[in-house]
C-alpha positions in Angstrom: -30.5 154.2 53.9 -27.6 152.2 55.0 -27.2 148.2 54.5 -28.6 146.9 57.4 -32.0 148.9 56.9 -32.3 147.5 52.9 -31.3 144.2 54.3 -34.1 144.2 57.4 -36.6 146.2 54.6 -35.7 143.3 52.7 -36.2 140.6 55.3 -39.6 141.7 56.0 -40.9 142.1 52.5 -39.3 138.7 51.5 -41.6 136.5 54.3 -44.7 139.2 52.9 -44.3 138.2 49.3 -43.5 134.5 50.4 -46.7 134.0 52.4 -49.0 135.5 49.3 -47.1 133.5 46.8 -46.8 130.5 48.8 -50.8 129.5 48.3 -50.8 130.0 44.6 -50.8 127.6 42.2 -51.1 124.2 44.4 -52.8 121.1 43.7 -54.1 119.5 46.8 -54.8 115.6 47.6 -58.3 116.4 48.0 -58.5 118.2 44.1 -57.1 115.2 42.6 -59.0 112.8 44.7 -56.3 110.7 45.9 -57.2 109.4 49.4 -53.8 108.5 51.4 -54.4 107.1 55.0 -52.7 109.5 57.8 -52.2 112.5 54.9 -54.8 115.7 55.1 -56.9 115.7 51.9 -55.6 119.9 52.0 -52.0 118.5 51.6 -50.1 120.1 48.3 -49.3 117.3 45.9 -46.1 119.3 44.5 -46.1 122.6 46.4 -42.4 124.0 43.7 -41.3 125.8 47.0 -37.7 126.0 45.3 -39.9 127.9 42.2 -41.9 129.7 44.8 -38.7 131.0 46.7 -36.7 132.2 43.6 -40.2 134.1 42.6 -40.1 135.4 45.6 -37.0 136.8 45.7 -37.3 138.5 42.4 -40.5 140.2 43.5 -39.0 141.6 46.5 -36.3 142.8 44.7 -38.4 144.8 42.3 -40.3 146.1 45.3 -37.3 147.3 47.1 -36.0 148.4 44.3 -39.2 150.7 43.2 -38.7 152.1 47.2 -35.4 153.0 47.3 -35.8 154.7 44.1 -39.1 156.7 45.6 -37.5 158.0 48.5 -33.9 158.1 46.9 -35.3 161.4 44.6 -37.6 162.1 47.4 -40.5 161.1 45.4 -42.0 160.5 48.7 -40.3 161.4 52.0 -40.9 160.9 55.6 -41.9 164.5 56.6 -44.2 164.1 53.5 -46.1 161.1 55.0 -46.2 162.1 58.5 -47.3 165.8 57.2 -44.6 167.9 58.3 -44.0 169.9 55.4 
């Protein structure tokens, strides 16, 4: 694998990991019971996006990392998937 694949492998599985960690762990408007005129109830009081983000990136990085390993010592290989062998 050269650079540019990790890097778009990486791309990918960032925004992946980002949407499922992005819903975690909120506290709406509408769970605290705060009523705000022109705000959604389903609003996040403090959504820690810059938390979320760096959680994010460490999960991909494990993820990636567990890949490149797999198909580095051919664990699991292409031909293997597609049933080739």
């Amino acid at each position: 694998m050269n650079y540019f694949t990790l890097f778009g492998i990486f791309f990918i599985l960032w925004w992946i990991v980002f949407f499922i960690i992005l819903p975690l762990n909120i506290t709406t408007h509408m769970d605290k019971g705060i009523d705000v005129e022109g705000i959604h109830g389903s609003v996040p009081i403090n959504p820690n996006l810059l938390f979320k983000i760096i959680v994010t990136t460490f999960v991909t990085f494990i993820i990636l990392l567990i890949l490149v390993i797999i198909f580095y010592f051919n664990i699991l290989t292409i031909d293997g998937i597609l049933g080739i062998n």
